[in-house]
N, CA and C atoms as an extended XYZ file, in Angstrom:
555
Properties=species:S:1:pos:R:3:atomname:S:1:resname:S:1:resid:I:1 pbc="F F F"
N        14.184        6.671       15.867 N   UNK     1
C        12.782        6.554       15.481 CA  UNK     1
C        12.648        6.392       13.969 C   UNK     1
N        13.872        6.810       13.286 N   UNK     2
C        13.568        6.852       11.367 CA  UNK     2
C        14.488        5.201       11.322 C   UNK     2
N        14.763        4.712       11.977 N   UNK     3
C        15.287        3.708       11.216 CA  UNK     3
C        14.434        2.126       11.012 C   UNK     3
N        13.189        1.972       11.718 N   UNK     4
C        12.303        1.146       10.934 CA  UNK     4
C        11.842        1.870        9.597 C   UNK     4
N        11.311        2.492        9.399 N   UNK     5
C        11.069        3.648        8.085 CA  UNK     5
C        12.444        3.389        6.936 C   UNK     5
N        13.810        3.645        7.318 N   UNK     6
C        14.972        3.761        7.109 CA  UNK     6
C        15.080        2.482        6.047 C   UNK     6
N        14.742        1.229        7.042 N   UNK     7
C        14.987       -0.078        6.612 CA  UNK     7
C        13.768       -0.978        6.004 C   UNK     7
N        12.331       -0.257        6.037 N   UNK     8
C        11.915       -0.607        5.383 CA  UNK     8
C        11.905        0.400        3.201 C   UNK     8
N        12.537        1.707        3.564 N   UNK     9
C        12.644        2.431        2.081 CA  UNK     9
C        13.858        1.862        1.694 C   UNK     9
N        14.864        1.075        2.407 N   UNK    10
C        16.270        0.930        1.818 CA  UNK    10
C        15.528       -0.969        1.085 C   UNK    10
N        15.038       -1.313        1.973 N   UNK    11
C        14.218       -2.775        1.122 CA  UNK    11
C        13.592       -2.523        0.111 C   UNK    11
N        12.925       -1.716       -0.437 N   UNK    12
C        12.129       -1.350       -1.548 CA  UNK    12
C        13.043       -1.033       -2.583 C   UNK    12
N        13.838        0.060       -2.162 N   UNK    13
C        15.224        0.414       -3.170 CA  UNK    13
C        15.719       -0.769       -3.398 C   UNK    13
N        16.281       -1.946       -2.595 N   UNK    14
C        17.168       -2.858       -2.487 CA  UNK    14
C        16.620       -3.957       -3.559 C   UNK    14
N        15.326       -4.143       -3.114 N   UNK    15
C        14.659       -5.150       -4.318 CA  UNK    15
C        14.384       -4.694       -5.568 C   UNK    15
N        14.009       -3.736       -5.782 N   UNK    16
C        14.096       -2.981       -7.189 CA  UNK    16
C        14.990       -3.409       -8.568 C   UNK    16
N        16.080       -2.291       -7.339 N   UNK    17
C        17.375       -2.349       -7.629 CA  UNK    17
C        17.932       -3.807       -7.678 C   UNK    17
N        17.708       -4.981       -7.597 N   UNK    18
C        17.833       -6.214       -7.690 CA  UNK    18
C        17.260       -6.758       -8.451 C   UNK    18
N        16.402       -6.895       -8.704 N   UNK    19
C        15.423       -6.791      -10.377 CA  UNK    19
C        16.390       -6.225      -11.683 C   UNK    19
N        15.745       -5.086      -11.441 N   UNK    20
C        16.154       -4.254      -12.490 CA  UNK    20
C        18.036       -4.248      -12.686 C   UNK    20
N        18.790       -4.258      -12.182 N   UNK    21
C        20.274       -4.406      -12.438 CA  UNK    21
C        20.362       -5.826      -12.884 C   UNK    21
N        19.494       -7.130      -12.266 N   UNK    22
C        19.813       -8.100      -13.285 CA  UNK    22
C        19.382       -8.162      -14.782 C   UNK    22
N        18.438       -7.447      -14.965 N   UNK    23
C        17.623       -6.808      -16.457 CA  UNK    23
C        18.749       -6.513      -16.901 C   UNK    23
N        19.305       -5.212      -16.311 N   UNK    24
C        20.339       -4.405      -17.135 CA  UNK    24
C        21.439       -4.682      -17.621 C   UNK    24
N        21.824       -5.880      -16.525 N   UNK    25
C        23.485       -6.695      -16.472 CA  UNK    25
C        23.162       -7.630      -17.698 C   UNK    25
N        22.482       -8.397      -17.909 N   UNK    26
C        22.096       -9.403      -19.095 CA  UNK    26
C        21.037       -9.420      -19.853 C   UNK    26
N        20.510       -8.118      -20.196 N   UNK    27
C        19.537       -8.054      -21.115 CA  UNK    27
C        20.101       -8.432      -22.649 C   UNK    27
N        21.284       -8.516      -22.981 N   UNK    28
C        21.593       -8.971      -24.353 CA  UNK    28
C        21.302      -10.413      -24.311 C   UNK    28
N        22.229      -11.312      -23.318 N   UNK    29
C        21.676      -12.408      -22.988 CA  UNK    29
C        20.439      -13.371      -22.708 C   UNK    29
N        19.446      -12.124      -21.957 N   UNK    30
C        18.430      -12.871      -22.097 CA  UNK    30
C        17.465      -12.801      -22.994 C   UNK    30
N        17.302      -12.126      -24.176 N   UNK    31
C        16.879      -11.401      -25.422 CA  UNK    31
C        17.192      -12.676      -25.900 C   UNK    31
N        18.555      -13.014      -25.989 N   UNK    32
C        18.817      -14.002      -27.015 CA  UNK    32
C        18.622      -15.832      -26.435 C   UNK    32
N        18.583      -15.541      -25.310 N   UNK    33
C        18.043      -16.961      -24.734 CA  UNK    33
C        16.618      -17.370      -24.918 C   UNK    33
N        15.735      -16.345      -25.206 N   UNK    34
C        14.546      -16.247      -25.558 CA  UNK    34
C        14.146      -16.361      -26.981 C   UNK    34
N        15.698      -16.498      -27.692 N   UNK    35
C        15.620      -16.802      -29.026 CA  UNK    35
C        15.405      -15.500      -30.079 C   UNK    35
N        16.021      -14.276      -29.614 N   UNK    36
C        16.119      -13.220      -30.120 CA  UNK    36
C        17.239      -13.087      -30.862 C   UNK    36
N        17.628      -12.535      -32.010 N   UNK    37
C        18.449      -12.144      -33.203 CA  UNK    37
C        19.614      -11.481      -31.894 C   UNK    37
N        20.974      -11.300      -32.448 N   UNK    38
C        22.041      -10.649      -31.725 CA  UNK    38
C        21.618       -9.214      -31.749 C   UNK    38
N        21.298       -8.118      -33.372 N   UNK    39
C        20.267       -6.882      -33.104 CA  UNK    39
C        19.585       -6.518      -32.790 C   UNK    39
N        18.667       -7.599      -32.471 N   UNK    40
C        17.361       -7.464      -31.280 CA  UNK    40
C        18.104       -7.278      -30.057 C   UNK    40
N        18.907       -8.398      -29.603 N   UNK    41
C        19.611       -8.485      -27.934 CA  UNK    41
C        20.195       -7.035      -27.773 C   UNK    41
N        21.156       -6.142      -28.605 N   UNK    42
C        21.591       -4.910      -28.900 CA  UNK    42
C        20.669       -4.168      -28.530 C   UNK    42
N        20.063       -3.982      -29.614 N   UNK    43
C        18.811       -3.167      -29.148 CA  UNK    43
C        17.838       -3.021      -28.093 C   UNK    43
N        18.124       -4.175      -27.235 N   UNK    44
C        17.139       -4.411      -26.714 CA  UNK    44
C        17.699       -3.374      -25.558 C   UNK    44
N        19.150       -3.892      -25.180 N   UNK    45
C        20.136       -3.049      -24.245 CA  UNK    45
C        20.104       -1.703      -24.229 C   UNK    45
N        19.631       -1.099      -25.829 N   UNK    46
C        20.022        0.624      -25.503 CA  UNK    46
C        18.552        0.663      -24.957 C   UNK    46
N        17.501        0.309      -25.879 N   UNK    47
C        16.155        0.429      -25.041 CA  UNK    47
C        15.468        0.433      -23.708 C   UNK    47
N        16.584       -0.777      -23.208 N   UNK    48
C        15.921       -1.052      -21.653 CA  UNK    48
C        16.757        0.423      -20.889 C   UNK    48
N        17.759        0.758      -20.861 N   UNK    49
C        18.723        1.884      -20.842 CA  UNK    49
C        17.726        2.945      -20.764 C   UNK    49
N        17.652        3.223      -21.841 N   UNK    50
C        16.895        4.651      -22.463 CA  UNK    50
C        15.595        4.748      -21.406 C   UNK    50
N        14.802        3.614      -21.488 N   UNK    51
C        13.852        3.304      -20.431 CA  UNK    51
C        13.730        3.715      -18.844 C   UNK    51
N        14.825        3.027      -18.685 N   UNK    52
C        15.176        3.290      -17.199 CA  UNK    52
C        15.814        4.930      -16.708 C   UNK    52
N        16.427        5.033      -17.621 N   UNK    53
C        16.342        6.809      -16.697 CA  UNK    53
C        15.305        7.271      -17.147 C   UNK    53
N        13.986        7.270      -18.325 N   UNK    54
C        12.756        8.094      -18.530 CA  UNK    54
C        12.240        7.712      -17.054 C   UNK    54
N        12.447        6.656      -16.648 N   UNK    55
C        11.274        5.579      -15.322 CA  UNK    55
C        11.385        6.492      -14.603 C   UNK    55
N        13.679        6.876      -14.341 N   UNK    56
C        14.279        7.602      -12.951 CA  UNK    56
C        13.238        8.919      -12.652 C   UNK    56
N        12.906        9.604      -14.194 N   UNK    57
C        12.462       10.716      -13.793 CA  UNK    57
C        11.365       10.769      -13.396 C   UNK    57
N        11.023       10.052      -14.171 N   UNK    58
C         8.847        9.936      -14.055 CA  UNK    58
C         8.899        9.502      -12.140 C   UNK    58
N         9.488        8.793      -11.553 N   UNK    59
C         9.549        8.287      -10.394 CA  UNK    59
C        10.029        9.772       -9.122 C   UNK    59
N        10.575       10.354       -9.843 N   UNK    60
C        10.302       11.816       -8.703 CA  UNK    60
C         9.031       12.422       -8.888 C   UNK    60
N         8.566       12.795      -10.202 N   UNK    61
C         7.900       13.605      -10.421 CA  UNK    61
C         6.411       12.985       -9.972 C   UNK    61
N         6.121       11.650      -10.045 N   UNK    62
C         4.988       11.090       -9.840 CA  UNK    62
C         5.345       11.033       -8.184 C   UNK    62
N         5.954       11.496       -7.556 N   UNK    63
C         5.961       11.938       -5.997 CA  UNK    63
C         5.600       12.729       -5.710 C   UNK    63
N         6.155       13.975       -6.656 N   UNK    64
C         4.992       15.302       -6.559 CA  UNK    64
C         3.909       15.628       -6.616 C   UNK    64
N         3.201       14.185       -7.084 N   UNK    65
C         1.491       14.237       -7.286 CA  UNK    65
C         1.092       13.255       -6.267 C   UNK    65
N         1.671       12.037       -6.462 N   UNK    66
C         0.912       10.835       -5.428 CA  UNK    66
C         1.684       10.501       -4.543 C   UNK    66
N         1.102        9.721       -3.267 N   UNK    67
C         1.847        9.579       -1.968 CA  UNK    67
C         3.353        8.421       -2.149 C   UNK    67
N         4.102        8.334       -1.725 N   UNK    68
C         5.122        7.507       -1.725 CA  UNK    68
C         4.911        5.831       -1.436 C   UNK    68
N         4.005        5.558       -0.716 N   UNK    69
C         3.596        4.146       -1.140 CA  UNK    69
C         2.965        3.649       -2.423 C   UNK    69
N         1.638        4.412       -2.502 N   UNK    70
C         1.430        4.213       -3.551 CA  UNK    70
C         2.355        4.079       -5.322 C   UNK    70
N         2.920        4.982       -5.031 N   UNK    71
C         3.888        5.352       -5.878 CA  UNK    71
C         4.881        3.840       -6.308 C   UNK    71
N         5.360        3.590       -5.128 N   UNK    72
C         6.790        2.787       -4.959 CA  UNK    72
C         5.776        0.951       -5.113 C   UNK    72
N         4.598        0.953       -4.928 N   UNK    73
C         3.967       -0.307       -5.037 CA  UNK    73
C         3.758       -0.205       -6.676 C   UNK    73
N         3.272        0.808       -6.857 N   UNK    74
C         2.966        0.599       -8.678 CA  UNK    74
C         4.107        0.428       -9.402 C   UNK    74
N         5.639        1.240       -8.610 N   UNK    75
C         6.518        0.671       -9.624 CA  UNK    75
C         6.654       -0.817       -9.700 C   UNK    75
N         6.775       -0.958       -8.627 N   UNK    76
C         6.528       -2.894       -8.397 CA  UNK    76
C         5.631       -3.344       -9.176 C   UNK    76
N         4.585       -2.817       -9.106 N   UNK    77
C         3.436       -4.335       -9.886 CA  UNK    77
C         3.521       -3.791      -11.058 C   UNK    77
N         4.456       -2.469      -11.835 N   UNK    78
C         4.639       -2.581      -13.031 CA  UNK    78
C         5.690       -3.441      -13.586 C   UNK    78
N         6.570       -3.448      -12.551 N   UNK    79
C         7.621       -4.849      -13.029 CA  UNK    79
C         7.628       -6.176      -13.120 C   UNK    79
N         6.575       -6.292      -12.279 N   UNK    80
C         5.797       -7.602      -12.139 CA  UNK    80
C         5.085       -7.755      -13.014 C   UNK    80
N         4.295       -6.939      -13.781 N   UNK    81
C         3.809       -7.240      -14.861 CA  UNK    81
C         4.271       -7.854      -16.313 C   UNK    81
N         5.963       -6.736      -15.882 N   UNK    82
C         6.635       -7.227      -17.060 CA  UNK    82
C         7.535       -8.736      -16.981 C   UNK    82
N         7.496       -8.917      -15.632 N   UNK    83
C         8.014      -10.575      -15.557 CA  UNK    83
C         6.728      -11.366      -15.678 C   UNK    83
N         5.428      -11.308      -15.312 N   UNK    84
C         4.418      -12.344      -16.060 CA  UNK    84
C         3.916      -12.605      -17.542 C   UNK    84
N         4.347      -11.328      -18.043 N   UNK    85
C         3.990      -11.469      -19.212 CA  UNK    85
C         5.163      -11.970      -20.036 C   UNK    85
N         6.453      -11.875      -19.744 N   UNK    86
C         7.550      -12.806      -20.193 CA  UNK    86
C         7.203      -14.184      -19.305 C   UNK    86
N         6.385      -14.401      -18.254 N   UNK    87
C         6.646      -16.014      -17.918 CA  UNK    87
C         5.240      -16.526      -18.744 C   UNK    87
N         4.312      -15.789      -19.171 N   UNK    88
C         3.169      -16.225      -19.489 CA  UNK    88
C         3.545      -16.529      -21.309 C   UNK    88
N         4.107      -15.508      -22.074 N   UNK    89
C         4.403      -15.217      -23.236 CA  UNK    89
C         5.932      -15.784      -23.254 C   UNK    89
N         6.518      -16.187      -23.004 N   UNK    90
C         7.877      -16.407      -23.109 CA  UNK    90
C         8.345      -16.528      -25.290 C   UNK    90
N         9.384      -15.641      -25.147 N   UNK    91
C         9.549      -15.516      -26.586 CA  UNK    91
C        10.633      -14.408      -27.152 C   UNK    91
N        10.931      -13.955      -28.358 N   UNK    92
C        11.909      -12.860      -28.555 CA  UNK    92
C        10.821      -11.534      -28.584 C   UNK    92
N         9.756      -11.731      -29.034 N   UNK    93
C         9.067      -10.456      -28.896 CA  UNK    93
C         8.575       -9.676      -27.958 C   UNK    93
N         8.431      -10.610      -27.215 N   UNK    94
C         7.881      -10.542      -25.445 CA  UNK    94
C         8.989       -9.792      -24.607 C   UNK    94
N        10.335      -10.393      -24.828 N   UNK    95
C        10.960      -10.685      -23.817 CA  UNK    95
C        11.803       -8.723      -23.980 C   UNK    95
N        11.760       -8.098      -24.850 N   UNK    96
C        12.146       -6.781      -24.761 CA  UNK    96
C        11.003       -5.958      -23.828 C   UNK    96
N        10.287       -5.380      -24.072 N   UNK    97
C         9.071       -5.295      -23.042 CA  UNK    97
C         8.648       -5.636      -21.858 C   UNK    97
N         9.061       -7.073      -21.861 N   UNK    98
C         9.032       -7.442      -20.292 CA  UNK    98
C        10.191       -7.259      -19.791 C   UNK    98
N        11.518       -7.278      -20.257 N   UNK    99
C        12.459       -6.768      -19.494 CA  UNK    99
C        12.192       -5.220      -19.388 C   UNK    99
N        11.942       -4.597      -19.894 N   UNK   100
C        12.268       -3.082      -20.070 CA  UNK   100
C        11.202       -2.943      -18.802 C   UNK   100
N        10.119       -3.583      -18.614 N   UNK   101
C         9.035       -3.649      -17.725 CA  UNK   101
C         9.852       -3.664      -16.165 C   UNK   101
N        10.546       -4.728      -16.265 N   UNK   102
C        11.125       -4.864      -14.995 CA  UNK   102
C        12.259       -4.126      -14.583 C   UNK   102
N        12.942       -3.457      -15.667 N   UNK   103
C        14.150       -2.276      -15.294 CA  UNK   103
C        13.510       -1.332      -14.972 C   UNK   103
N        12.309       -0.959      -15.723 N   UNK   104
C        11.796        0.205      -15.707 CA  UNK   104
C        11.220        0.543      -13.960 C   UNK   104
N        10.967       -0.697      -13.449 N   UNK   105
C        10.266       -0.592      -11.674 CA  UNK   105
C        11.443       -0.135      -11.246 C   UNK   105
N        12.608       -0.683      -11.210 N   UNK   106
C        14.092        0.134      -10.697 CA  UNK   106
C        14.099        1.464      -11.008 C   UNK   106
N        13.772        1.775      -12.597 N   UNK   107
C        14.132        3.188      -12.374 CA  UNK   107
C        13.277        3.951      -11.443 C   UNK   107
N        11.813        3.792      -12.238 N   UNK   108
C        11.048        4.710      -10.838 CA  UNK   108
C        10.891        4.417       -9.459 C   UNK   108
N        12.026        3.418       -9.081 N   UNK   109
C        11.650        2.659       -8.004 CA  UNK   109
C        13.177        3.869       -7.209 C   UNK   109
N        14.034        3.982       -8.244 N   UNK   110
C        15.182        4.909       -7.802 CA  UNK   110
C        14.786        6.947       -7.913 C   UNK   110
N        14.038        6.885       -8.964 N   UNK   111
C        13.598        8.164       -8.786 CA  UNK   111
C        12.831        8.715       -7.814 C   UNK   111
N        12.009        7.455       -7.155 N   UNK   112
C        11.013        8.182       -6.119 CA  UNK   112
C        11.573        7.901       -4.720 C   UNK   112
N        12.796        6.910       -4.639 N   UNK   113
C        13.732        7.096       -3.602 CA  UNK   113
C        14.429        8.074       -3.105 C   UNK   113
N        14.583        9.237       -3.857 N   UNK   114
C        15.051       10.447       -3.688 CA  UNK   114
C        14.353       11.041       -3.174 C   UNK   114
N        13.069       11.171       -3.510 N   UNK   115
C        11.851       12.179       -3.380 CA  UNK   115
C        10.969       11.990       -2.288 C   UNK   115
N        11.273       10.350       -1.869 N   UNK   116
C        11.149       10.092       -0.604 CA  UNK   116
C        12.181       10.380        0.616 C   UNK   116
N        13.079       10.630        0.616 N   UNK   117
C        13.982       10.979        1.314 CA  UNK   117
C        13.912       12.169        1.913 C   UNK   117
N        13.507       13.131        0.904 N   UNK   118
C        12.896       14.743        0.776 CA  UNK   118
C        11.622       14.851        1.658 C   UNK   118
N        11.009       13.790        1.561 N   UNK   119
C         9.576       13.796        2.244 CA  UNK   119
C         9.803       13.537        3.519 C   UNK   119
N        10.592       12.305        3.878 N   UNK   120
C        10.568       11.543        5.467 CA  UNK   120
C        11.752       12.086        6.069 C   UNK   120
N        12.738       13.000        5.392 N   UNK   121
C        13.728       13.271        6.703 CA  UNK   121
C        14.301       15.196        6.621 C   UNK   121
N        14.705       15.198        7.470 N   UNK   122
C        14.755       17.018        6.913 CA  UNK   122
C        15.893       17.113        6.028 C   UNK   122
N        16.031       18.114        5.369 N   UNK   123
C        16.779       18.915        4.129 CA  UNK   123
C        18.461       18.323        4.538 C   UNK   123
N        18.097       18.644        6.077 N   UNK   124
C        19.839       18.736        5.994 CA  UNK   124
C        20.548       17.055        5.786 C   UNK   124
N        19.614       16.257        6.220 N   UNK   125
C        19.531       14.493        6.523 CA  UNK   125
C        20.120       13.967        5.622 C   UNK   125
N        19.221       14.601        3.796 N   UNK   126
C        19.442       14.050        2.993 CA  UNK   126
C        20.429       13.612        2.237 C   UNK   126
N        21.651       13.673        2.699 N   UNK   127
C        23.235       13.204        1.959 CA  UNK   127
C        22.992       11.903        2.604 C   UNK   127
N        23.176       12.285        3.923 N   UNK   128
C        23.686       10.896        4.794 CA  UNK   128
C        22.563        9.991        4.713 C   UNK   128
N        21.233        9.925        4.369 N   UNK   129
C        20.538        8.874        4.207 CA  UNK   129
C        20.571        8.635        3.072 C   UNK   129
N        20.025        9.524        2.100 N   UNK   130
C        20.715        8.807        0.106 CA  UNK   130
C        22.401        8.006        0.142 C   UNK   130
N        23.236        8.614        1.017 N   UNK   131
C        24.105        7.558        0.916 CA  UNK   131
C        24.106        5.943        1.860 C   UNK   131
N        23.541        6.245        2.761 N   UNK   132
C        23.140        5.256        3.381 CA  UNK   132
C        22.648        3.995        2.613 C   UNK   132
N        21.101        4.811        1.972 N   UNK   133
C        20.704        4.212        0.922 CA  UNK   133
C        21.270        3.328       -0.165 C   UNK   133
N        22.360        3.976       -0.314 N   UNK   134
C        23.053        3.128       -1.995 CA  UNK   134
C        23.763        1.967       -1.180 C   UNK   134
N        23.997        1.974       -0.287 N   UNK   135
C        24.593        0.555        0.322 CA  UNK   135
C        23.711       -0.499       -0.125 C   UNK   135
N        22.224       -0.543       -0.501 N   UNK   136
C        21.426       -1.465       -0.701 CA  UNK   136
C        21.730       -2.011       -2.153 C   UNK   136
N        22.229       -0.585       -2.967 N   UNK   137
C        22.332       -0.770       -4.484 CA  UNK   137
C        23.221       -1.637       -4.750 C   UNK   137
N        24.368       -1.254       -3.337 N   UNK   138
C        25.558       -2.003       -4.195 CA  UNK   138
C        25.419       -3.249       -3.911 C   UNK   138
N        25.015       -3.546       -2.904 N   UNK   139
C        24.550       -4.994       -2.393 CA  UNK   139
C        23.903       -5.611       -3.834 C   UNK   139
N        22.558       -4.874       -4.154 N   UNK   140
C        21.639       -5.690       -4.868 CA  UNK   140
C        22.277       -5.346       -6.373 C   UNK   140
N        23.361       -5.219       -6.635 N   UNK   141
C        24.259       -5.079       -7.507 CA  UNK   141
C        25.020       -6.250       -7.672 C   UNK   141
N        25.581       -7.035       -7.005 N   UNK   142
C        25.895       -8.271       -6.896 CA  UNK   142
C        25.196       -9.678       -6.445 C   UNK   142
N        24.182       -8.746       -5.958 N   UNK   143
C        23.075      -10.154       -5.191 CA  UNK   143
C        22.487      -10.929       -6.864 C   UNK   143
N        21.084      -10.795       -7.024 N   UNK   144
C        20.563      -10.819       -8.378 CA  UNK   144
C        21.259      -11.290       -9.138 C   UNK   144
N        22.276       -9.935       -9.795 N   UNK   145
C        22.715      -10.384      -11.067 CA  UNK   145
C        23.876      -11.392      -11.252 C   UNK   145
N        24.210      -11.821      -10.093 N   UNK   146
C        25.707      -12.612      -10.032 CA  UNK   146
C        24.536      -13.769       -9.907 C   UNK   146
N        23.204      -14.487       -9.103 N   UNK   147
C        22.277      -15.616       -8.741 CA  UNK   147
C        22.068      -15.904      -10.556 C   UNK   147
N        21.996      -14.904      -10.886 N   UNK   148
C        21.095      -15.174      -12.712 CA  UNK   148
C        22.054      -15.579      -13.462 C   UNK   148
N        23.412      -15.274      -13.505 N   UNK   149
C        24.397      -15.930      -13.804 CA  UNK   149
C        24.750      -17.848      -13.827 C   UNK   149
N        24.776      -17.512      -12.607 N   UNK   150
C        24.781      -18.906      -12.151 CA  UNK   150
C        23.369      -19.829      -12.202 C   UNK   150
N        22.585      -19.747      -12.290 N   UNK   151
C        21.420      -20.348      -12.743 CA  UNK   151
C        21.254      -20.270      -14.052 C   UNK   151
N        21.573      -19.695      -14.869 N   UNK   152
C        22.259      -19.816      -16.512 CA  UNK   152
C        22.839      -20.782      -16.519 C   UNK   152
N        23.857      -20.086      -15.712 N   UNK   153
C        25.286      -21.488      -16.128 CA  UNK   153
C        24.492      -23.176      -15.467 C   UNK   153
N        23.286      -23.093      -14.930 N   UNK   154
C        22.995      -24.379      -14.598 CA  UNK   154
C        21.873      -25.117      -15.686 C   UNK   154
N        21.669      -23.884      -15.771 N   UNK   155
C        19.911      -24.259      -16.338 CA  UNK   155
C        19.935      -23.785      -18.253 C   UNK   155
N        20.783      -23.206      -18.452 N   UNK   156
C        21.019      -22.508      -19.684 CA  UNK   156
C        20.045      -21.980      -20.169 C   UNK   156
N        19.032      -20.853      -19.489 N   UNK   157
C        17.818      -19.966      -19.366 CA  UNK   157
C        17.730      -19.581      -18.141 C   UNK   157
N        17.040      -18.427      -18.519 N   UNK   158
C        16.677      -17.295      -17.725 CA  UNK   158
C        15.318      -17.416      -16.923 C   UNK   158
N        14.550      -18.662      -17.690 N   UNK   159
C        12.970      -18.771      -17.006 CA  UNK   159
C        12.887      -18.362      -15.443 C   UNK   159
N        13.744      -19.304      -14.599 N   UNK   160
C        13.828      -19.046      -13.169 CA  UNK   160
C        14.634      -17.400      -12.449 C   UNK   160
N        15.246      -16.973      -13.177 N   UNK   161
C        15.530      -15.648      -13.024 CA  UNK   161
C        14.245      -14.592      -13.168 C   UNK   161
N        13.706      -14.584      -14.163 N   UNK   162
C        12.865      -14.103      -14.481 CA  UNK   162
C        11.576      -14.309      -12.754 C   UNK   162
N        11.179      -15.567      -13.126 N   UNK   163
C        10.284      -16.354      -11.692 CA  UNK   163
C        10.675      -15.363      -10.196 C   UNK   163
N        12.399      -15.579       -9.928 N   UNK   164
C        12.530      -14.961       -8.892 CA  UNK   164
C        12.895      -13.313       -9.010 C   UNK   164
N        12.542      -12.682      -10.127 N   UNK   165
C        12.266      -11.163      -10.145 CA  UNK   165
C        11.105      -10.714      -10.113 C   UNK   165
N        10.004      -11.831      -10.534 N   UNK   166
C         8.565      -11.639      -10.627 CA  UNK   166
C         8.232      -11.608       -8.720 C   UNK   166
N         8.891      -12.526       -8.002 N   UNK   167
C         8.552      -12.793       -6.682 CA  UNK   167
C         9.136      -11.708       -5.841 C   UNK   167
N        10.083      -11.085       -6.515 N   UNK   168
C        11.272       -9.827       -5.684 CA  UNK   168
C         9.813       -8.516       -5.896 C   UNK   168
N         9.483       -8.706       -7.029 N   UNK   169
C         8.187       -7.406       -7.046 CA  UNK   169
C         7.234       -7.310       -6.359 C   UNK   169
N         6.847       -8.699       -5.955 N   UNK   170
C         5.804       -8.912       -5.384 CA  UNK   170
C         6.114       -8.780       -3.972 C   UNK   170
N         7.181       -9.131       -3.199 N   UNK   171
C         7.767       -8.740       -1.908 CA  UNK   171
C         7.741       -7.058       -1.833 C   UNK   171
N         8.685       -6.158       -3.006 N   UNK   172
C         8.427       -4.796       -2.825 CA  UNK   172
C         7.625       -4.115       -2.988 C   UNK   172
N         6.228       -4.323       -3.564 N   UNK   173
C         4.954       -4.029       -3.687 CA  UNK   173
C         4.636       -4.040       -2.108 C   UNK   173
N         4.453       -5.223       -1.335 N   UNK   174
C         4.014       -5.390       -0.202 CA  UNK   174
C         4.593       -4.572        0.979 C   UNK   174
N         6.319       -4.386        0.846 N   UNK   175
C         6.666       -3.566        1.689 CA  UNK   175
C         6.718       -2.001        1.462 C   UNK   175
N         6.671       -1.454        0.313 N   UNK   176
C         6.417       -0.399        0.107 CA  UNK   176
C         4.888        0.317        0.359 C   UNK   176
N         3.837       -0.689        0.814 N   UNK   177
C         2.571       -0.071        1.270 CA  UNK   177
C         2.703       -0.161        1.928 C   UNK   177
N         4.099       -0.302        2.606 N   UNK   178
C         4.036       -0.326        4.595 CA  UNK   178
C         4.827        1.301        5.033 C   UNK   178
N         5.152        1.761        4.171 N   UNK   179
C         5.397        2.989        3.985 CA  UNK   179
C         4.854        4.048        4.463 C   UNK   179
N         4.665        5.196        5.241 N   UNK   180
C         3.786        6.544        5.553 CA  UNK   180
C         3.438        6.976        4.387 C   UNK   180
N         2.260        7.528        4.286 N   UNK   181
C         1.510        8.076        3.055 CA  UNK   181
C         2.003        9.779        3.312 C   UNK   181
N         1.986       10.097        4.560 N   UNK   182
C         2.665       11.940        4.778 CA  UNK   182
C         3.361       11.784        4.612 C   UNK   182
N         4.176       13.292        4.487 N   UNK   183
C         5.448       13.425        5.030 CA  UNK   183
C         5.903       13.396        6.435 C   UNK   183
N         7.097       13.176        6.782 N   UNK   184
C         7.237       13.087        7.993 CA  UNK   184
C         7.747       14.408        8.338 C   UNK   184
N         8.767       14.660        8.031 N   UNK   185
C         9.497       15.747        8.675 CA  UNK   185
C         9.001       17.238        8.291 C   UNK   185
C-alpha cells in the first residue's frame, strides 16, 4: 500500500537531486560559460555548497511547521525560479544566484525527504526506506550531470541544461502536490 506514495517521494527526491547535483557538479563551469571571472566560478562553488546544506536544514525544519507537499512544491518553484531568472537574465551576475537557486531546491528538497519519511512510515521503516530512497540519488547523480556534460560538449553552453532543470522543477512541483498532506503512520 506505501509503494505508490514510495515512488511518487523517491520522484521528487530523484528530480531535485537531478537539478541540483548538475548545479553542484559544474557550477565553476557554468559561472564561467556565462562569462564569469575564474574567482567568481570559485566562489561561486563554495557558495552554492554553503547554500545547499543551510537549504538541507531549513528543509526538515520547515516540515515541522508546514505539510510535506506544500513544502517539497516550494522547494521546486524555488529552483525554478532560479533557472528563469538565469534563462530570462542570462549573465555572470545572474548566473551565481540562479544556480545557488536551483541547488538550493535539492537541498531542501533532501532535508524534507527525511522528515517525510518520519511522517509516512513508522520509526522502525525508516533505514530501509531512506535507503531505498538514495537509489534515486545515485541514479540522478549520473543522469543530469553526465546529459549537461554532453550538451556542453555539443553546444558549448549551458543555456539548454539550465531549460531542462527549469522543466525537471516544474515536473517536481507537480508531483510533490500529489503527496498526502497527513501523516500517515
Amino acid at each position: 500500500a506505501q509503494w505508490p506514495l514510495f515512488l511518487r517521494l523517491g520522484t521528487v527526491f530523484f528530480l531535485a537531486a537531478s537539478a541540483g547535483l548538475m548545479v553542484l557538479s559544474q557550477a565553476a563551469g557554468i559561472v564561467q560559460a556565462y562569462g564569469g571571472a575564474t574567482a567568481l566560478a570559485l566562489g561561486a562553488t563554495s557558495f552554492i555548497s554553503g547554500a545547499v546544506a543551510l537549504a538541507r536544514m531549513g528543509g526538515g525544519w520547515l516540515v515541522d511547521h508546514y505539510p510535506v507537499p506544500f513544502v517539497a512544491a516550494g522547494a521546486q518553484g524555488w529552483a525554478l525560479a532560479g533557472a528563469l531568472t538565469l534563462i530570462l537574465w542570462p549573465g555572470p551576475v545572474v548566473a551565481m544566484p540562479g544556480l545557488a537557486m536551483i541547488a538550493m531546491g535539492y537541498g531542501f528538497t533532501s532535508g524534507l525527504t527525511a522528515a517525510a519519511i518520519a511522517r509516512y512510515w513508522p520509526r522502525n521503516a525508516f533505514g530501509r526506506v531512506a535507503s531505498l530512497l538514495y537509489v534515486a540519488w545515485c541514479i540522478a547523480a549520473v543522469g543530469l550531470p553526465v546529459l549537461t556534460g554532453w550538451l556542453f560538449d555539443r553546444t558549448q553552453g549551458y543555456e539548454l541544461a539550465v531549460m531542462i532543470a527549469a522543466c525537471v522543477s516544474v515536473l517536481g512541483a507537480l508531483v510533490a502536490l500529489s503527496l498526502p498532506v497527513r501523516r500517515i503512520s
